[in-house]
C-alpha positions as CSV (number, residue, x, y, z in Angstrom):
1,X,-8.4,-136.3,81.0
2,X,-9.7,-139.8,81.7
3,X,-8.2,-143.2,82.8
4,X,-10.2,-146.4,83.1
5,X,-9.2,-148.3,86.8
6,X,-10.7,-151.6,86.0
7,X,-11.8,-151.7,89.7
8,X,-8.0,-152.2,90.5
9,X,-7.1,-149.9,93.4
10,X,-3.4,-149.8,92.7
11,X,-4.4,-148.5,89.1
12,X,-6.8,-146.1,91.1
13,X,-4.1,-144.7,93.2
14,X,-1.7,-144.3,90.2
15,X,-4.4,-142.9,88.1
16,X,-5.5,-140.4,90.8
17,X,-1.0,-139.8,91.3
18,X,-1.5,-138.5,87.4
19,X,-4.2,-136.2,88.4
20,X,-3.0,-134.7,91.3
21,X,0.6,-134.6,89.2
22,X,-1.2,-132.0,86.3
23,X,-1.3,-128.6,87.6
24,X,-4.5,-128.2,85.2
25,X,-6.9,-130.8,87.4
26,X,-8.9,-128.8,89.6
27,X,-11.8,-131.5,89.5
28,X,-12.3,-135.0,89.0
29,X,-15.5,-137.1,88.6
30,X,-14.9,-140.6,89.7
31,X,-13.9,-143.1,90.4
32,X,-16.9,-146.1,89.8
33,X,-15.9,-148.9,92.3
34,X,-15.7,-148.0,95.9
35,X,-12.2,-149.9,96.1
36,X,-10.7,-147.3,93.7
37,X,-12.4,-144.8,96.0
38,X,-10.7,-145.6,98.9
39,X,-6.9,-145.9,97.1
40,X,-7.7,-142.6,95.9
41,X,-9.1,-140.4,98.6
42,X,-6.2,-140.4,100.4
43,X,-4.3,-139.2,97.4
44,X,-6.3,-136.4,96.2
45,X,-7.1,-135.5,99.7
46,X,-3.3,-134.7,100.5
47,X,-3.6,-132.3,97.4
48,X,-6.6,-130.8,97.8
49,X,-8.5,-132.1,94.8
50,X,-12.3,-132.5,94.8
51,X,-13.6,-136.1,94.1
52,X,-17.1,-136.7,93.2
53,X,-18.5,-139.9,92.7
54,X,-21.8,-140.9,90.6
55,X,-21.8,-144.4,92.1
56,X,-19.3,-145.0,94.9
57,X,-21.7,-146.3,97.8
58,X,-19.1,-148.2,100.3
59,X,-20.7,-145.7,103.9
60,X,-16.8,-146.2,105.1
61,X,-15.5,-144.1,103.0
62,X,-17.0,-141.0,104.6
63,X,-18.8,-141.9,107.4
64,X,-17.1,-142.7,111.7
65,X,-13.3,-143.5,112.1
66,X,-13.0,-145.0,108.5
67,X,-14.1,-141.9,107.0
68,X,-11.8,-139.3,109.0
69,X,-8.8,-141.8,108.6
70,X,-8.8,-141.9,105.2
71,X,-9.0,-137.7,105.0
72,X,-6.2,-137.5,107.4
73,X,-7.4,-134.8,109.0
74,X,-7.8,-132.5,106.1
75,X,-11.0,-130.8,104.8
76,X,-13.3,-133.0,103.0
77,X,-12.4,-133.0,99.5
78,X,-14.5,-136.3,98.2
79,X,-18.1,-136.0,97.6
80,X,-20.3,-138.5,96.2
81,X,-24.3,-138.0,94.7
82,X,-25.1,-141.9,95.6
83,X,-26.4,-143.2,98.5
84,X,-24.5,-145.5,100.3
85,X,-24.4,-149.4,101.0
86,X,-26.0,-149.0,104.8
87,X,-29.0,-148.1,102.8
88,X,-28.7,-150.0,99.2
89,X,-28.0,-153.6,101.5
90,X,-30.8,-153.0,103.6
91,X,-33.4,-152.4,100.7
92,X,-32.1,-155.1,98.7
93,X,-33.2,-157.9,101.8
94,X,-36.0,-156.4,102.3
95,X,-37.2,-156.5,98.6
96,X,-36.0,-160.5,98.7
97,X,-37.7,-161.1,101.8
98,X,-41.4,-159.3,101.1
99,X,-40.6,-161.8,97.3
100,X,-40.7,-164.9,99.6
101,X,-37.0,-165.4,100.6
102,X,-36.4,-166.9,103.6
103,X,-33.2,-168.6,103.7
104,X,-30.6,-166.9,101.8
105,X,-27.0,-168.2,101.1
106,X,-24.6,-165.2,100.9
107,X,-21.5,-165.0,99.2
108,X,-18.9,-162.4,98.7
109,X,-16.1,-160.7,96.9
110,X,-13.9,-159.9,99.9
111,X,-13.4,-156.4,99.2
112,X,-14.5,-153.0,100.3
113,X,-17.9,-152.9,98.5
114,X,-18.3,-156.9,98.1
115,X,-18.2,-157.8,101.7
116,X,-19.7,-154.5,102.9
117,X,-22.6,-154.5,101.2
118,X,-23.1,-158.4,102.2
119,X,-22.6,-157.0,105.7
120,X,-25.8,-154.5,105.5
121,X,-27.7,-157.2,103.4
122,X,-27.1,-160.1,106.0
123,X,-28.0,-157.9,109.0
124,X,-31.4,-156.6,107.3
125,X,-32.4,-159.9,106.6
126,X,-32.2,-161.1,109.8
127,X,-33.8,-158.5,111.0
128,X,-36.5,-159.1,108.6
129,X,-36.9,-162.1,110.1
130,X,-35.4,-164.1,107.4
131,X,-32.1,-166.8,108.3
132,X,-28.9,-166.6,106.2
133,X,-28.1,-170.3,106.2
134,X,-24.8,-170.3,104.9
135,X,-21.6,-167.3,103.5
136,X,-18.7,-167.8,102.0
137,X,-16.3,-165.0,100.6
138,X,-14.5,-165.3,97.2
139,X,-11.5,-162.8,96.0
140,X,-11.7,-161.5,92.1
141,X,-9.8,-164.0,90.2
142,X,-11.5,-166.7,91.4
143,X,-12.8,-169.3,88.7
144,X,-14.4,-171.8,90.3
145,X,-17.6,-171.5,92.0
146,X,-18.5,-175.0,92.0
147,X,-17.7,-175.4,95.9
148,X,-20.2,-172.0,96.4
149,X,-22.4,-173.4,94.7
150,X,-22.7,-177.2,96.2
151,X,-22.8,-175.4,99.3
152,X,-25.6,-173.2,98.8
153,X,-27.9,-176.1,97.4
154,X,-27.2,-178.4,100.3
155,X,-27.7,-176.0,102.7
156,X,-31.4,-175.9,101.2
157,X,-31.0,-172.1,100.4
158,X,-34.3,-170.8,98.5
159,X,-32.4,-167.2,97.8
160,X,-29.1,-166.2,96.9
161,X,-27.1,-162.4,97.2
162,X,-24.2,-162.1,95.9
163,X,-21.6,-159.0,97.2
164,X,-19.7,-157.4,94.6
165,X,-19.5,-156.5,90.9
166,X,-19.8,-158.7,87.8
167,X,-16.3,-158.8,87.2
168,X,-15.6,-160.3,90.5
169,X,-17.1,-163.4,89.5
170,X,-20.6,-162.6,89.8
171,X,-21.5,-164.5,86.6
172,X,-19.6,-167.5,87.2
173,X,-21.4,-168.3,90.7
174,X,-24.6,-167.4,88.7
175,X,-23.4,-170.3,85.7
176,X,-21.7,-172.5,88.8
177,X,-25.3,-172.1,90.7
178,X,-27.2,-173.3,87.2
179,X,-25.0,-176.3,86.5
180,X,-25.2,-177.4,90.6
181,X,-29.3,-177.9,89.7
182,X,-30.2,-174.1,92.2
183,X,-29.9,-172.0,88.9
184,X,-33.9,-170.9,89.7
185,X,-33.3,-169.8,93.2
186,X,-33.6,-166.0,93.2
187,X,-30.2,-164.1,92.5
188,X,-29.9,-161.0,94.0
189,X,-27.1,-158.3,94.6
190,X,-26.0,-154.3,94.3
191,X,-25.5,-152.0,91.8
192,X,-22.5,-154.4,91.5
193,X,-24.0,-156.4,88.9
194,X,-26.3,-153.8,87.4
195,X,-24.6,-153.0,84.2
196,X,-26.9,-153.4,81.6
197,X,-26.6,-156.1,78.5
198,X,-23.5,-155.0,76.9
199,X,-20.6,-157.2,76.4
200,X,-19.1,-157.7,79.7
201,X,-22.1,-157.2,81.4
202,X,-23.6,-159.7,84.2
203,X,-26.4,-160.4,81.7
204,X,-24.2,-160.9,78.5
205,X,-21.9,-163.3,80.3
206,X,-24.4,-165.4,82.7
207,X,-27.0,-166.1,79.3
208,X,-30.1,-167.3,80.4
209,X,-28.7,-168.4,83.5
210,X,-29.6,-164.7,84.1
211,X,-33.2,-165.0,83.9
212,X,-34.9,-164.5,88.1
213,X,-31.7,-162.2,89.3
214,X,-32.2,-158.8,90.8
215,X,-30.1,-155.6,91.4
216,X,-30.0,-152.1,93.0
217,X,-29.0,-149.1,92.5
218,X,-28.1,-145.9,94.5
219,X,-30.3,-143.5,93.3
220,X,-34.0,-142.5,91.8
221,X,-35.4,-143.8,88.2
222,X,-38.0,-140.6,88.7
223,X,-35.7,-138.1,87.7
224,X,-36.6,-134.7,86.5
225,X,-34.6,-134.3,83.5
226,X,-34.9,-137.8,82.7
227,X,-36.3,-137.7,79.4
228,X,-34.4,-134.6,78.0
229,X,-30.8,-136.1,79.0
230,X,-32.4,-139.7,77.4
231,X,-32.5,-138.2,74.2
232,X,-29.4,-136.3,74.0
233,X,-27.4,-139.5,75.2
234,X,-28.4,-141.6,72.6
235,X,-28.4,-138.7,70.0
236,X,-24.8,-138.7,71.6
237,X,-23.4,-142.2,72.0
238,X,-25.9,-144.6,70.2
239,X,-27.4,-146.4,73.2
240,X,-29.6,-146.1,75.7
241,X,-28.4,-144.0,79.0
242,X,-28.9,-146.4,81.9
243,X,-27.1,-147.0,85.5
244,X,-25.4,-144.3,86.9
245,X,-25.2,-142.3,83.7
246,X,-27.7,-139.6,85.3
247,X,-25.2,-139.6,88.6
248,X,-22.3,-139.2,86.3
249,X,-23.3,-136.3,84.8
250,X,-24.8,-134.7,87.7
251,X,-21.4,-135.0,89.5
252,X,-19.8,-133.1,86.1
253,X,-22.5,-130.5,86.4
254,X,-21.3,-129.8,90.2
255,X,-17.9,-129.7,89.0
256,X,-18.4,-126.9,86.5
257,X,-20.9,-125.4,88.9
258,X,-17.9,-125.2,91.8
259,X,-15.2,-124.3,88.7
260,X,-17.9,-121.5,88.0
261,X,-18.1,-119.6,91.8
262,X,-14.0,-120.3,92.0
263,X,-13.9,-118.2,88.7
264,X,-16.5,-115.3,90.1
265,X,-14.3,-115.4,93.0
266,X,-11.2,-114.7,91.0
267,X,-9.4,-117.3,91.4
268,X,-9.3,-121.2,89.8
269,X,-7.8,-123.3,92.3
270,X,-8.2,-126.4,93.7
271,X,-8.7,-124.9,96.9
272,X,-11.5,-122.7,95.5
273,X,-13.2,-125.3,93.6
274,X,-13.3,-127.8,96.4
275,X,-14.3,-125.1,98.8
276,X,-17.2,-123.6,96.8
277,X,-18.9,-127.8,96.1
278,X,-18.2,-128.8,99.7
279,X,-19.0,-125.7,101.8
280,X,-22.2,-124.4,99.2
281,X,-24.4,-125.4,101.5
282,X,-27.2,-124.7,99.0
283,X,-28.3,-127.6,97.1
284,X,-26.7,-127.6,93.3
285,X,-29.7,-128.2,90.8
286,X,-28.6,-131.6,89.0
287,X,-30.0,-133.8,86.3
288,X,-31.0,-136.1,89.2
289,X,-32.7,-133.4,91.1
290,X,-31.6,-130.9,94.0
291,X,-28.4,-132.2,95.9
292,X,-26.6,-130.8,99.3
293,X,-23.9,-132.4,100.9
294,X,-23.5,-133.3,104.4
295,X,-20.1,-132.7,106.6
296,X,-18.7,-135.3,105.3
297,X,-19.7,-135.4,101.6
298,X,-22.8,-137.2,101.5
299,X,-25.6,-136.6,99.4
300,X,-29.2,-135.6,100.7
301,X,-30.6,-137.7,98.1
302,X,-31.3,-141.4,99.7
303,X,-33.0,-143.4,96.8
304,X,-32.5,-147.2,96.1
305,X,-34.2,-148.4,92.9
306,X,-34.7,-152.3,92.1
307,X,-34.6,-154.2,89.4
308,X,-35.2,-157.7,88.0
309,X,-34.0,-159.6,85.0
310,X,-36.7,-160.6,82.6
311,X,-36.3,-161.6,79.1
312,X,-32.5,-161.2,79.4
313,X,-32.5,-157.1,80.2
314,X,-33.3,-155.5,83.3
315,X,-37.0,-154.2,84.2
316,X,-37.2,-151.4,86.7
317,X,-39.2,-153.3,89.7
318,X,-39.7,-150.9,93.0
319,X,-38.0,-147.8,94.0
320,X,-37.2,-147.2,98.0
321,X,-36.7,-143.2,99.7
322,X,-35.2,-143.6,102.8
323,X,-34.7,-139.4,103.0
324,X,-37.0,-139.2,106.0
325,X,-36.2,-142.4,107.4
């Protein structure tokens, strides 16, 4: 089964209402955005169905008060293979700030991975001795950025990061940013607006206005079964794997592998499934490499890779390991 939430988290909820609904679920990969994530979790918590994200990386979906609340008290049934936002911000002001940026104007998409990951970005950057000179938030559905974008040029900004994903408007403020005579300040953002060249993508719809923007993503380009999976995806699909393809299919691989123990055990439930990937303890042997899960469902793995747009497709730039930080 699959359903496509179009980072709505009433479409989440319902979609994950469906799963829980079919007595046949015992395991779901997903969802994408970390606002779906946290309309579902409740959901598939109350049944007992294990969630595991490739890309969710919002830390308040697992971690303190948040975290618990949203379980409810129940055992943790949502696990997710990328690193989370408390990390991913962090790394992306450092990376602007060591590239020269001093004065960043911040703006973003109100919601739960938008703003958060502004938060972590904002609070870095000061740190790193850098001044956010002006932030603004915008909702999805927004249209015009041209206020944003004034803003940010006569506050004498030399940097921009943006918090949230293309389809929030990312492009737009990009375009808005270009037309306000600031469209070669730096751009950078998440894993929000890392979705390679297709149509739809941040690249496709901001043009060359594209050019000098950066990303992140929540997880290692150094995988060990990079180059094996490269070739079967495109022998597969037709393009190039990219993003958090690898994550994807290393949460379906500890899926099957927690499917596999619940059917040595004798018995395929959700109960047994979600027991065997959350309590292993042993690290399941991925696409991406070894990953264990901590008591609340996050990965061991703590990679950020960055990346820059040049010649209208993303370059892999620097890659961060904050495992023994």
């Amino acid at each position: 089964h699959a359903k496509e939430g179009a980072h709505n988290p009433d479409q989440a909820a319902a979609d994950m209402l469906t799963f829980v609904g079919d007595e046949s679920v015992v395991a779901v990969v997903g969802p994408f955005n970390s606002a779906s994530a946290r309309a579902q979790i409740p959901v598939s918590s109350e049944a007992g169905l294990l969630q595991c994200s490739p890309s969710n990386t919002n830390p308040a979906l697992t971690k303190g008060e948040d975290g618990a609340a949203l379980r409810g008290g129940r055992a943790v049934n949502y696990v997710r293979v990328a690193t989370t936002d408390d990390l991913q911000g962090p790394a992306v002001a450092d990376y602007a700030y060591s590239n020269g940026a001093r004065k960043v104007y911040i703006l973003d998409s109100t919601d739960a991975y938008g703003k958060g990951i502004a938060d972590s970005f904002e609070a870095q950057f000061i740190t790193a001795g850098g001044t956010v000179v002006g932030r603004d938030g915008l909702p999805t559905g927004t249209t015009d950025y041209s206020a944003v974008a004034a803003e940010a040029k006569s506050l004498g900004a030399d940097a921009i990061f943006f918090g949230g994903v293309t389809s929030d408007g990312a492009p737009l403020f990009r375009k808005a940013l270009d037309q306000a005579g600031v469209g070669t300040l730096p751009f950078y953002g998440g894993d929000g607006i890392f979705d390679g060249t297709g149509e739809g993508s941040y690249i496709a719809i901001s043009g060359a206005a594209a050019e000098n923007s950066y990303a992140s993503i929540a997880g290692s380009q150094n995988i060990p079964g990079k180059a094996d999976f490269d070739t079967k995806f495109m022998a597969e699909f037709g393009v190039a794997a990219e993003g958090y393809a690898y994550a994807g299919y290393a949460c379906a691989q500890i899926r099957i592998e927690g499917i596999k123990a619940a059917v040595v055990a004798g018995d395929v439930t959700r109960e047994a499934v979600r027991s065997a990937v959350v309590d292993k303890g042993a690290a399941f042997e991925t696409v991406i490499g070894p990953v264990t899960f901590d008591s609340v469902g996050d990965t061991s793995q703590k990679y950020i890779s960055l990346f820059k747009v040049e010649n209208g497709t993303w370059v892999f730039a620097d890659e961060v390991d904050y495992t023994n930080k």
